[in-house]
C-alpha positions as a Python dict, from the first residue, in 0.01 Angstrom:
ca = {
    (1, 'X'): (0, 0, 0),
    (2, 'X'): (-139, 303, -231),
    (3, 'X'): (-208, 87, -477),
    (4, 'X'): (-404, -159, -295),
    (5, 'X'): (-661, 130, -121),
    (6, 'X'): (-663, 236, -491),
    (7, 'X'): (-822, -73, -585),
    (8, 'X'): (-1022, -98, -283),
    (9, 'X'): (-1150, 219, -343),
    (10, 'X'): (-1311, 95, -724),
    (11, 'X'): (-1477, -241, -563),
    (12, 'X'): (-1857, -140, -527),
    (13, 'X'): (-1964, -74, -199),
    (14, 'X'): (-2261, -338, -209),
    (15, 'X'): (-1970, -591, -324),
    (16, 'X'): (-1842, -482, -2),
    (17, 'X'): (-2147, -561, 201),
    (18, 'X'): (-2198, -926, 31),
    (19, 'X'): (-1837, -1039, 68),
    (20, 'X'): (-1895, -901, 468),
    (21, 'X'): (-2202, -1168, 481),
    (22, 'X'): (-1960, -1430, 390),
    (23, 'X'): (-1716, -1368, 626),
    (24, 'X'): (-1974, -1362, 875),
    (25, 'X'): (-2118, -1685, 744),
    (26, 'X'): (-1805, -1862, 718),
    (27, 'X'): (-1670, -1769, 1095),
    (28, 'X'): (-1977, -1916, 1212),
    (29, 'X'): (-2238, -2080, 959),
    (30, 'X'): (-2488, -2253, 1270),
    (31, 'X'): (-2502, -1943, 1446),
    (32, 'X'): (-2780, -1710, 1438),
    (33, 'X'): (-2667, -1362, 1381),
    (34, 'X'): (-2755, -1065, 1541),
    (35, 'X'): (-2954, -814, 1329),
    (36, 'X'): (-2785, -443, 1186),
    (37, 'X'): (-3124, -293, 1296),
    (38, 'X'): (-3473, -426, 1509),
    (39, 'X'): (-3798, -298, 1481),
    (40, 'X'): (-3695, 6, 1689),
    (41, 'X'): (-3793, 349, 1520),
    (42, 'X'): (-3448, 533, 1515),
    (43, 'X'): (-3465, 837, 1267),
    (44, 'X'): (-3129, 950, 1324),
    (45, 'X'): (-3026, 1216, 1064),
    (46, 'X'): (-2707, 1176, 838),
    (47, 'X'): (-2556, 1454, 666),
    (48, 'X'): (-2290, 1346, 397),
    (49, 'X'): (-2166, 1483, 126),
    (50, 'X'): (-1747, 1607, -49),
    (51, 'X'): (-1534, 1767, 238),
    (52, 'X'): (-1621, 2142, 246),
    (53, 'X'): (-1946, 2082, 65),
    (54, 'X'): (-2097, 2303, 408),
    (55, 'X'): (-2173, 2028, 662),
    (56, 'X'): (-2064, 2175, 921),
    (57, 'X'): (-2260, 2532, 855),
    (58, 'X'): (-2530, 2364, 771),
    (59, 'X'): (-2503, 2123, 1136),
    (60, 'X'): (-2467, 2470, 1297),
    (61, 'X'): (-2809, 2557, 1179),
    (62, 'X'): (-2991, 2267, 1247),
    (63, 'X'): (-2860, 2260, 1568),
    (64, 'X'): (-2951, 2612, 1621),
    (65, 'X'): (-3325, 2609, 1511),
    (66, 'X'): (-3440, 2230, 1470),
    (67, 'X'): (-3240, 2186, 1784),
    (68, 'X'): (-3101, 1836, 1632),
    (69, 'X'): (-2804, 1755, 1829),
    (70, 'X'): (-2490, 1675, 1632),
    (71, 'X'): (-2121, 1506, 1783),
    (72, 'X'): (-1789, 1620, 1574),
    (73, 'X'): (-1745, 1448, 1278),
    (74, 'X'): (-1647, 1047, 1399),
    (75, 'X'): (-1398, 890, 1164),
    (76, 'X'): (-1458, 450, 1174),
    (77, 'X'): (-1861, 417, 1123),
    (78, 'X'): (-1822, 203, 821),
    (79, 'X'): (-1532, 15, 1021),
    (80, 'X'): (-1740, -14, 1307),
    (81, 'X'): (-2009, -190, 1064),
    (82, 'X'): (-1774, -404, 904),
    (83, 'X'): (-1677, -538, 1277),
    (84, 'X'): (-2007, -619, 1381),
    (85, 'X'): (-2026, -788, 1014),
    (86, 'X'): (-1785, -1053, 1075),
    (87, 'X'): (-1874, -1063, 1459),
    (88, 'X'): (-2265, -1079, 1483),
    (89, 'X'): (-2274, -1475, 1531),
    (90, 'X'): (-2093, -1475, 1816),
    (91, 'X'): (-2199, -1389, 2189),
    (92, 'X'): (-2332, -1083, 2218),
    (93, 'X'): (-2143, -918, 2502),
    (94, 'X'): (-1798, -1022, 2305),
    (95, 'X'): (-1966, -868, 2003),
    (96, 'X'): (-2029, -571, 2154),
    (97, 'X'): (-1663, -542, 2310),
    (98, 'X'): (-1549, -573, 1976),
    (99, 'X'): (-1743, -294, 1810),
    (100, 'X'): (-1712, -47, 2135),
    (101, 'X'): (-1309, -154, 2093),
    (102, 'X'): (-1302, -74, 1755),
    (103, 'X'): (-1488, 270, 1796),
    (104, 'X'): (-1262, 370, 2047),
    (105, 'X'): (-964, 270, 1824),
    (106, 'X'): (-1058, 481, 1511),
    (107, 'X'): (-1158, 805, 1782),
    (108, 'X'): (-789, 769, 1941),
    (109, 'X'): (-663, 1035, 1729),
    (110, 'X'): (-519, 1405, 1810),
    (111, 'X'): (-696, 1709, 1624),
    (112, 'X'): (-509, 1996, 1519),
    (113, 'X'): (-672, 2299, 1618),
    (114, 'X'): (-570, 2680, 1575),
    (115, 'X'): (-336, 2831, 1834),
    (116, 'X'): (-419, 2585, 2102),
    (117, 'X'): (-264, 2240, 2117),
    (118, 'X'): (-376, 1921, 1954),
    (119, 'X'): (-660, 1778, 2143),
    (120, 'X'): (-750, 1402, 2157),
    (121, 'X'): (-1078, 1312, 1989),
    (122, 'X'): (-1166, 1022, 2224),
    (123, 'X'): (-1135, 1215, 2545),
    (124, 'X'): (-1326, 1464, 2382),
    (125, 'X'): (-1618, 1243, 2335),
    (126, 'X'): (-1610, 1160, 2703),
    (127, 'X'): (-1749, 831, 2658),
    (128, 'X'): (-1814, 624, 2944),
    (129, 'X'): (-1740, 257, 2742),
    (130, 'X'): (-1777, 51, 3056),
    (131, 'X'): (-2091, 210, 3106),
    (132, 'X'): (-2199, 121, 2768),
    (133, 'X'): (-2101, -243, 2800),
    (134, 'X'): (-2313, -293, 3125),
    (135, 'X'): (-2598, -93, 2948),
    (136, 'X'): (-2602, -313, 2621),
    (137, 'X'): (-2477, -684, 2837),
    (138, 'X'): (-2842, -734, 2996),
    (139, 'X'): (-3042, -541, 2723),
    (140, 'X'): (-3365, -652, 2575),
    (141, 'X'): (-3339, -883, 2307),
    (142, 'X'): (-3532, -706, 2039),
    (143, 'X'): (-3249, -413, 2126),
    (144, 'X'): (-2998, -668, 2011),
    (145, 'X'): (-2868, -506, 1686),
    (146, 'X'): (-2620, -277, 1589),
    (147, 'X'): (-2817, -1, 1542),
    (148, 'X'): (-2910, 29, 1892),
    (149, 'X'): (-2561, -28, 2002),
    (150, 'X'): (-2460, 275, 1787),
    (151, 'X'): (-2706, 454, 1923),
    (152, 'X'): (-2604, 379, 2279),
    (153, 'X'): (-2282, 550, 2222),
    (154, 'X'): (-2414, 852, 2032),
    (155, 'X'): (-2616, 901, 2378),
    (156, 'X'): (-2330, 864, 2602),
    (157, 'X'): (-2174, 1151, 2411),
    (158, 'X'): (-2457, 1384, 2439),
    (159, 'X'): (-2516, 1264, 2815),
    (160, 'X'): (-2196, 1347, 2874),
    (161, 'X'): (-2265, 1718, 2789),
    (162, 'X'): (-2548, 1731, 3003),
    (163, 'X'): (-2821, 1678, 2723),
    (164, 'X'): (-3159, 1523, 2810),
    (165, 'X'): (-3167, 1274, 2547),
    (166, 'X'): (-3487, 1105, 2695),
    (167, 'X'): (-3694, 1435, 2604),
    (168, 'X'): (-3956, 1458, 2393),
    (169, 'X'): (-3880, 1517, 2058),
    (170, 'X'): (-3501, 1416, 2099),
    (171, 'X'): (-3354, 1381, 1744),
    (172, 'X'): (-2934, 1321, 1694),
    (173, 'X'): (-2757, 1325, 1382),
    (174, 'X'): (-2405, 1264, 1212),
    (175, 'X'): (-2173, 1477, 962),
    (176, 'X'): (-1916, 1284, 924),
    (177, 'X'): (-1843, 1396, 538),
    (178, 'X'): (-1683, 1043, 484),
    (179, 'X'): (-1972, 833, 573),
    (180, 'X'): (-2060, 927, 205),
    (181, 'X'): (-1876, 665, 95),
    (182, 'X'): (-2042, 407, 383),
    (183, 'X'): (-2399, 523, 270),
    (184, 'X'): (-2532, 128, 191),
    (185, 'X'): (-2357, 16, 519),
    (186, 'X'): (-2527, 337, 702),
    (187, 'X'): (-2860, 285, 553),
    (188, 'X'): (-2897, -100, 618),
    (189, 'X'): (-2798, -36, 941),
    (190, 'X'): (-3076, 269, 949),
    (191, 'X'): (-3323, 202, 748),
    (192, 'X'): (-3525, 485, 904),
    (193, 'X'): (-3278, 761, 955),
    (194, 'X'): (-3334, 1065, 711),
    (195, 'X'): (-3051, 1143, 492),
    (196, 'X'): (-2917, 1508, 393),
    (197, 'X'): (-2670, 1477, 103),
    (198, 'X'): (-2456, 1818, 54),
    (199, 'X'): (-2321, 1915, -275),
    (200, 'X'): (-2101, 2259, -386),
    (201, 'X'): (-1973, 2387, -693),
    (202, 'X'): (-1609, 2169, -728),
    (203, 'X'): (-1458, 2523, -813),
    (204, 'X'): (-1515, 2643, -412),
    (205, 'X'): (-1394, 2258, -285),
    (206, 'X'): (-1109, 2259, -546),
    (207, 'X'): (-976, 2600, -430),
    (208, 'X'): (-1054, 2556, -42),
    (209, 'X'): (-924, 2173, -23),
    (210, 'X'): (-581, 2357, -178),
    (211, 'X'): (-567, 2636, 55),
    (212, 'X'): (-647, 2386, 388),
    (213, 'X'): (-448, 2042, 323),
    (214, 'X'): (-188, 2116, 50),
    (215, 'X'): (55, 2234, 291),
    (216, 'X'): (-85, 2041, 591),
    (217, 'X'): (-145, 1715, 378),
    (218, 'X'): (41, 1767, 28),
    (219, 'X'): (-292, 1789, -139),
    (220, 'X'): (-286, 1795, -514),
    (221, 'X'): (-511, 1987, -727),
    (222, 'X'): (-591, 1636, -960),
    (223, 'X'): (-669, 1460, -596),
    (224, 'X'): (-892, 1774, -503),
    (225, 'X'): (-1037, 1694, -858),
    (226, 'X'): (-1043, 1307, -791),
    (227, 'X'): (-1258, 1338, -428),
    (228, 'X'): (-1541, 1555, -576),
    (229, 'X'): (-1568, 1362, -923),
    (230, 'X'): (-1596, 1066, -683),
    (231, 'X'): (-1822, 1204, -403),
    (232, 'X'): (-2060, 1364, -675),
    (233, 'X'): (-2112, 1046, -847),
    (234, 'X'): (-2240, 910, -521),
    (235, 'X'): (-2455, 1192, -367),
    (236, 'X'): (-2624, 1207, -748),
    (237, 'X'): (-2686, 863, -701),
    (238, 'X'): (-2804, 838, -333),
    (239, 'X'): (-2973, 1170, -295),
    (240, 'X'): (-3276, 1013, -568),
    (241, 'X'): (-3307, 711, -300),
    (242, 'X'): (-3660, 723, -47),
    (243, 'X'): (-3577, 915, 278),
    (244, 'X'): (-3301, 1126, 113),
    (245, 'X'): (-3267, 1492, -13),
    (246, 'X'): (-2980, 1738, -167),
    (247, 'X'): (-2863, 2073, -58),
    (248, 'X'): (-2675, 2284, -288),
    (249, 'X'): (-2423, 2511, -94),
    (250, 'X'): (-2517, 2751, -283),
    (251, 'X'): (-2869, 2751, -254),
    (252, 'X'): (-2818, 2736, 73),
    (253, 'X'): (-2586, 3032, 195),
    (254, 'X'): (-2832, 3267, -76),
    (255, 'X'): (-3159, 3153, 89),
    (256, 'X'): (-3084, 2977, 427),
    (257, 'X'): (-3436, 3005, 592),
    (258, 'X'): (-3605, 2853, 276),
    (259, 'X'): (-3373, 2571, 261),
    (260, 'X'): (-3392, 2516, 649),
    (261, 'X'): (-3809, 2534, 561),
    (262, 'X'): (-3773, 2213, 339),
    (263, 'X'): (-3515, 2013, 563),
    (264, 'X'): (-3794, 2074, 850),
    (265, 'X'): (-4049, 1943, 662),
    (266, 'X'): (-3784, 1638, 537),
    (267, 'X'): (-3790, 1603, 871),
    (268, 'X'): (-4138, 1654, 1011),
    (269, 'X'): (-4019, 1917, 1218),
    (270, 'X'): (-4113, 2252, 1313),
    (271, 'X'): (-3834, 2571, 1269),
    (272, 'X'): (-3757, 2758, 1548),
    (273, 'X'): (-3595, 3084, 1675),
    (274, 'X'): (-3236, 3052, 1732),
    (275, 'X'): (-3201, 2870, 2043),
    (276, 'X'): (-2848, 3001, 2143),
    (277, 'X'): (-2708, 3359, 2072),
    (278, 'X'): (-2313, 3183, 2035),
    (279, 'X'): (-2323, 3081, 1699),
    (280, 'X'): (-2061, 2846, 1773),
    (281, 'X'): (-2197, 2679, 2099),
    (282, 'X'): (-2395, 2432, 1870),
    (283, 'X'): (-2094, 2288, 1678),
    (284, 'X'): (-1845, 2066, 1854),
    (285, 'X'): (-1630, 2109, 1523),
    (286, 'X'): (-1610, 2492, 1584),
    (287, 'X'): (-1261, 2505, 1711),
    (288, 'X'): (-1107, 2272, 1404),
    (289, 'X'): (-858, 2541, 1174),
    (290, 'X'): (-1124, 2468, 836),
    (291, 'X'): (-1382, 2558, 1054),
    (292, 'X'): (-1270, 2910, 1120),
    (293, 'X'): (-1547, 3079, 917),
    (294, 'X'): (-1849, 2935, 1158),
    (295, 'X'): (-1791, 3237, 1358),
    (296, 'X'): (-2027, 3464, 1083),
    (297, 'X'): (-2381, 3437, 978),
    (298, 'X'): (-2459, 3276, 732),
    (299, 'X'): (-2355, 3501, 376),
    (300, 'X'): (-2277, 3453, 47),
    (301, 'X'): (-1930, 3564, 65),
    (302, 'X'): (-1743, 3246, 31),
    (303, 'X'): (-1950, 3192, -334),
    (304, 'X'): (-1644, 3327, -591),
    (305, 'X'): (-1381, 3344, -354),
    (306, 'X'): (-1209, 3060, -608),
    (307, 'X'): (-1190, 3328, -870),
    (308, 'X'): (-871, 3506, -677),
    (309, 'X'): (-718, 3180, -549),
    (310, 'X'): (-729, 2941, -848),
    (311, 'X'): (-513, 2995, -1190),
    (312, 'X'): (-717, 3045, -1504),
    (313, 'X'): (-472, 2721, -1585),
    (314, 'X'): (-642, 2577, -1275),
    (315, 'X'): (-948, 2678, -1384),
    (316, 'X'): (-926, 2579, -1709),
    (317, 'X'): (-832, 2168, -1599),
    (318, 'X'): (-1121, 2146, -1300),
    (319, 'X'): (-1421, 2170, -1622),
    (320, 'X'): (-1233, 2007, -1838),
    (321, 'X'): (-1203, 1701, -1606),
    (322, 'X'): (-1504, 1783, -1467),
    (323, 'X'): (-1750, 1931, -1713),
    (324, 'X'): (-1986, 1603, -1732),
    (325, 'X'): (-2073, 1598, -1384),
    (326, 'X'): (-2063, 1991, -1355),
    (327, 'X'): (-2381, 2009, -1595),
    (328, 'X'): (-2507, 1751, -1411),
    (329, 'X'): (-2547, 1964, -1124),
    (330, 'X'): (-2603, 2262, -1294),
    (331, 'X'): (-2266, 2429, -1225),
    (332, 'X'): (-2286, 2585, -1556),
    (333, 'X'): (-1926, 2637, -1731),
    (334, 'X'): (-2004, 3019, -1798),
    (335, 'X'): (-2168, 3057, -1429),
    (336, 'X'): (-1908, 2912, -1208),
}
């Protein structure tokens, strides 16, 4: 079984898409299929990047003063895709059963948090599913795509907290780190969304991937290694495409009102003052045991905290495995 997501892993993603079509096609080659996006203007914003590459601090801000609302991090959304891939010629209310099925599938999982019991993700969310399915049975056709139908459920999570999501000015996002490796899927499916790519020296993700999974998950320092080789490749790669942009950790957590400037404009939105005093009322995520640092303003303490935890040895085998795609980034050997 490891060896086969091994090799799923290597097949391009847009070889992914394609072979999707076909499936699609063969199920049900008369049918006209429903469309991954309409002529709706949905500018969702994405924020991907390698796991503790700062997502979540960075949500926190947004949040805070661009007052973008954000759901925890949603595990399936390339699944989900997929589903309405090999569905969309079908009827559309059994389409849509099937994606809101699936959703709910991939959310029906318990969260470890610190000193409180596990919690479960999809009664978290608080999503009202039949709700959704009499929303999207009798909606308009030119509504009839999956971007819409993702957006439905987005909105019952934030309705569900009370949010007006019919104000003016509404924007909702995603930070599900692992949507990364979904971008093609995400983007043909949002075309119009804005998209945030994070990146952070792979000393600091090295070092704090060891000291959060290794015990919890048997993390290895070479797979710690493998995920950011991996995700780098692909935020290099994305983050050049149109309606996308980088953020360096680093730059970040030094100068966090200039880099919150540039997202706004990114955006074409105007900064605020902080619109809560909690800093962890804006992040669902807050109570998660990785997350235990959203508690503090932003700093730059976290910057060389690798130096005390990782072995020179350590050290030593991150640039040499990594050294290509650290200059690429301009993690300088000497500097990191």
């Amino acid at each position: 079984m490891k060896l086969l997501r091994r090799i799923r892993v290597r097949i391009p993603e847009y070889l992914l898409v394609v072979i999707s079509d076909i499936k699609c096609f063969l199920l049900n080659p008369l049918g006209q299929p429903y469309p991954f996006h309409g002529k709706n203007t949905l500018t969702p914003v994405f924020i991907m990047g390698p796991g503790r590459s700062g997502n979540t601090l960075l949500v926190r801000e947004l949040s805070n003063k661009l007052n973008i609302h954000f759901p925890p991090e949603i595990p399936g959304l390339g699944g989900l895709i997929n589903e309405y891939s090999i569905y969309r010629r079908g009827s559309w209310y059994n389409l849509v059963e099937k994606v809101i099925v699936r959703f709910k599938i991939k959310c029906n999982v318990d969260i470890v948090v610190e000193n409180q019991p596990p919690y479960n993700l999809w009664k978290e969310l608080r999503i009202d599913e039949q709700k959704i399915l009499r929303h999207l049975k009798d909606v308009k056709v030119q509504d009839r795509n999956l971007s819409y139908v993702i957006h439905t459920i987005y909105m019952s999570y934030f309705e569900s907290r009370g949010i007006d999501t019919a104000k003016d000015g509404f924007m909702w996002g995603d930070k599900t780190p692992w949507s990364l490796y979904h971008y093609l899927k995400i983007y043909k499916t949002f075309p119009r969304a804005h998209y945030i790519f994070t990146m952070r020296n792979p000393m600091s993700i090295v070092s704090s991937y060891l000291q959060v999974f290794s015990k919890s998950k048997g993390l290895k320092i070479d797979d710690a290694i493998l995920r950011w080789k991996t995700a780098s490749k692909l935020v290099g790669r994305y983050s050049k495409k149109d309606r996308a942009m980088m953020v360096k950790y680093e730059d970040f957590v030094k100068n966090p009102d200039n880099v919150l400037l540039q997202i706004s404009r990114f955006l074409g939105l105007n900064a605020s003052q902080p619109l809560v005093e909690n800093l962890l009322d804006s992040v669902p995520d807050s109570k998660l045991l990785h997350h235990s640092g959203l508690k503090y303003k932003v700093n730059t303490n976290s910057l060389e905290l690798w130096k005390a935890y990782l072995t020179k040895s350590q050290q030593n085998k991150i640039v040499r495995k990594l050294n290509k795609e650290m200059l690429e980034f301009n993690y300088n050997e000497q500097e990191v």
